[in-house]
N, C-alpha and C positions, 0 to 999 in steps of 0.2 A: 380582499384577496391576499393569501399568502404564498409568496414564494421564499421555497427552500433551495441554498445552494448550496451542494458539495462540492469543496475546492481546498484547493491545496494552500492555499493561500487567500482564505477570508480578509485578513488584513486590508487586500487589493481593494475592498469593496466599500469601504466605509466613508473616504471622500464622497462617492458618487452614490449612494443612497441615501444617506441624510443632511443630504446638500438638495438646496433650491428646491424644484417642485416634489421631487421624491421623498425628500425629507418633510417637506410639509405635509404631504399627504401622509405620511405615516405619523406623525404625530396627532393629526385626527383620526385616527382608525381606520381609514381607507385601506391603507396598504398594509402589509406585515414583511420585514424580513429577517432570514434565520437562515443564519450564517454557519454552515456545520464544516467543520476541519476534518477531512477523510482520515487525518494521521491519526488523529484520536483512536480510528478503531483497528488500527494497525498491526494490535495482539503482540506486539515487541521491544522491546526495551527501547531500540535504535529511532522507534518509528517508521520505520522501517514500511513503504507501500509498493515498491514495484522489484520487480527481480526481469532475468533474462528471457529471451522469448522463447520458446520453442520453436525448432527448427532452423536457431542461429539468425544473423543480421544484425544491423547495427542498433544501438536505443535502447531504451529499457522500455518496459510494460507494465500499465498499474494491475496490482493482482483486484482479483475479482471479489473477496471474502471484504476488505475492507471497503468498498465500494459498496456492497453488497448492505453490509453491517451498518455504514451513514443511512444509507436509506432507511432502512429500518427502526431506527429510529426517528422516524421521523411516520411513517407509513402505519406504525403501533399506534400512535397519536393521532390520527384520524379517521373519520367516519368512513370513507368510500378512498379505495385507492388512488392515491394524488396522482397527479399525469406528470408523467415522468423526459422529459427531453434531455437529450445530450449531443451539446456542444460539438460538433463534429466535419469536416471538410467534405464527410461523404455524404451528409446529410440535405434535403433539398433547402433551395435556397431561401433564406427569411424575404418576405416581403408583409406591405400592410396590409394586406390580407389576413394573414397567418397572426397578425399583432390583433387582427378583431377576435379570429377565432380566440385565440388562449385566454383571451382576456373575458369571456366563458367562462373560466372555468374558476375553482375557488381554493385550490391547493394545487399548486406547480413545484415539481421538482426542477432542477439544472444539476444538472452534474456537469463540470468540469475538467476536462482531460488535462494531462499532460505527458512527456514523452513521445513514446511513439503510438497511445492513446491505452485504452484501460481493453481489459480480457473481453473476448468477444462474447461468453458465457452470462456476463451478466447483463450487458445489454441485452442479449435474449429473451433473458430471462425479466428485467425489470423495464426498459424501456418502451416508450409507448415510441419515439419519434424522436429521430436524430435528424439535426437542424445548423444550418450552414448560415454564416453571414457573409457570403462572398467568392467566389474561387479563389484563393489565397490561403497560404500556410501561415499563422500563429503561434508563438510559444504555447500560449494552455489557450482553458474556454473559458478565462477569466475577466477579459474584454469583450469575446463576443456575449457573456451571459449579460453582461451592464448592457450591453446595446436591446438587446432583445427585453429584458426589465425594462428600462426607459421606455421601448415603443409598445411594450404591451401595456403598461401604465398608464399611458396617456389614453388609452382607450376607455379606460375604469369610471363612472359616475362619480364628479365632484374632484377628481385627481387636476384637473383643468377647470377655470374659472368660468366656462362659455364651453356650450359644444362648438359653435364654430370657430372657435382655437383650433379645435382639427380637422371638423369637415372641410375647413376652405384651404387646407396644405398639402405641400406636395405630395401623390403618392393616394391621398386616398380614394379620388373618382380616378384614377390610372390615368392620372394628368400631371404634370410642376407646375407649381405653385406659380400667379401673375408676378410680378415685379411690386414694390413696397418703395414708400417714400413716407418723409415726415418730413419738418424743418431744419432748417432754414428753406425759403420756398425756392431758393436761387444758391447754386452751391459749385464754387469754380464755374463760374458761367454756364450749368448746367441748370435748365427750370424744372417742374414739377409737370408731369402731361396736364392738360388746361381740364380733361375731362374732369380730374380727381378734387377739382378745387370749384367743379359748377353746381353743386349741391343737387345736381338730378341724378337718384340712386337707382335709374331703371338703366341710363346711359353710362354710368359707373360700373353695374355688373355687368354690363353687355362688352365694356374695355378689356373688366377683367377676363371673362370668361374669353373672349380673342387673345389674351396676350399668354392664355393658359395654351388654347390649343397650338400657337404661331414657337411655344418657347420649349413644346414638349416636340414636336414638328423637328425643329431646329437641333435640337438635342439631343431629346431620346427616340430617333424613329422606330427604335423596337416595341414602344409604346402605343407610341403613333396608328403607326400598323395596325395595331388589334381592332379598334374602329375606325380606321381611314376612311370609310364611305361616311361613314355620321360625319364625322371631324367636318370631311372635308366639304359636306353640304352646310355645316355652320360657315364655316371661313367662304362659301363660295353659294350663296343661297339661291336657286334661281331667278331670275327676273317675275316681277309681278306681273302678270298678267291685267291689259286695262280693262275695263269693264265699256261693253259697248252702250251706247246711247241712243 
């Protein structure tokens, strides 16, 4: 999978992409990324990419031509038009859902904003889907594009050493994740649950999967919610019925 990012500041991205798993995975060929400088196509001595808005207000605005122009090179160089997202507060919100879909696809654009974000014209015109990591305001879309790379990555065949590296984490049956322990077996007079250390791996996923729904329950009731009747006939099973004689 290759994702391309337009950003004002590629520099930002290089700790966190060829670092740890993202970096391994792109040195096997799993991943690709291609880090394009919007200024580059800036058509001006100064570099020059945003001016005033129309209609007055405070902030500048990135113009749309060089924006326009990163993508294109990049969209010249491929077979079928890349799918294009941008970084945006008004866009809906990331979940891992959205990190199965993209990870789909096999040429991802990110455009990253900055300011008071880039010309409505080209978004029109180029973007497939503007994507949110949160209700909160950011300087650019230079951290939420690292977040969204990393959870759409983890999706990827071979990016992760085990599929259930993910299948069993928070977030992707729309549950969080059980609680996690290793050694030392006694730690500050704190032990280990006795279930984790009986070697029965049928009474093992029945803790975990309780301690999934009891801590999303606890947490995230908006979660919760969406199958409350299931959930809550796991946590609450009815009585067995005896069998007469």
């Amino acid at each position: 999978m290759k994702f391309h990012v337009l950003t004002l500041f590629p520099e930002m991205f290089s700790g966190v992409l060829h670092s740890s798993m993202l970096g391994r995975a792109e040195e096997k060929g799993i991943l690709n990324f291609n880090l394009i400088n919007i200024r580059d196509f800036s058509g001006n001595k100064h570099n020059r990419v945003d001016d005033a808005p129309y209609g007055g207000g405070r902030g500048m605005v990135m113009q749309p031509q060089p924006v326009f122009d990163a993508y294109m090179s990049v969209a010249e160089k491929t077979d079928t038009k890349p799918y294009v997202i941008y970084m945006s507060p008004k866009g809906q919100v990331f979940n891992q859902q959205k990190a199965i879909e993209l990870s789909k696809k096999e040429d991802v654009v990110i455009i990253c904003g900055h300011y008071e974000g880039i010309d409505q014209r080209v978004i029109d015109e180029i973007v497939d889907e503007e994507v949110s990591v949160g209700d909160y305001v950011l300087t650019g879309g230079e951290i939420p594009a690292m977040a969204v790379i990393d959870s759409v990555s983890r999706m990827i065949d071979g990016v992760l050493p085990d599929e259930e590296s993910f299948t069993d984490e928070s977030h992707f049956d729309g549950l969080l994740e059980y609680p996690h322990y290793t050694r030392p077996p006694v730690f500050h007079g704190m032990g280990v649950p006795e279930v984790l250390t009986s070697g029965d791996h049928a009474k093992i996923a029945k803790w975990r999967r309780t301690q999934s729904l009891l801590i999303t329950k606890e947490k995230r009731p908006d979660l919760y919610e969406k199958k409350a009747d299931i959930y809550e006939s796991e946590l609450n099973p009815p009585p067995k019925k005896r069998r007469k004689r």
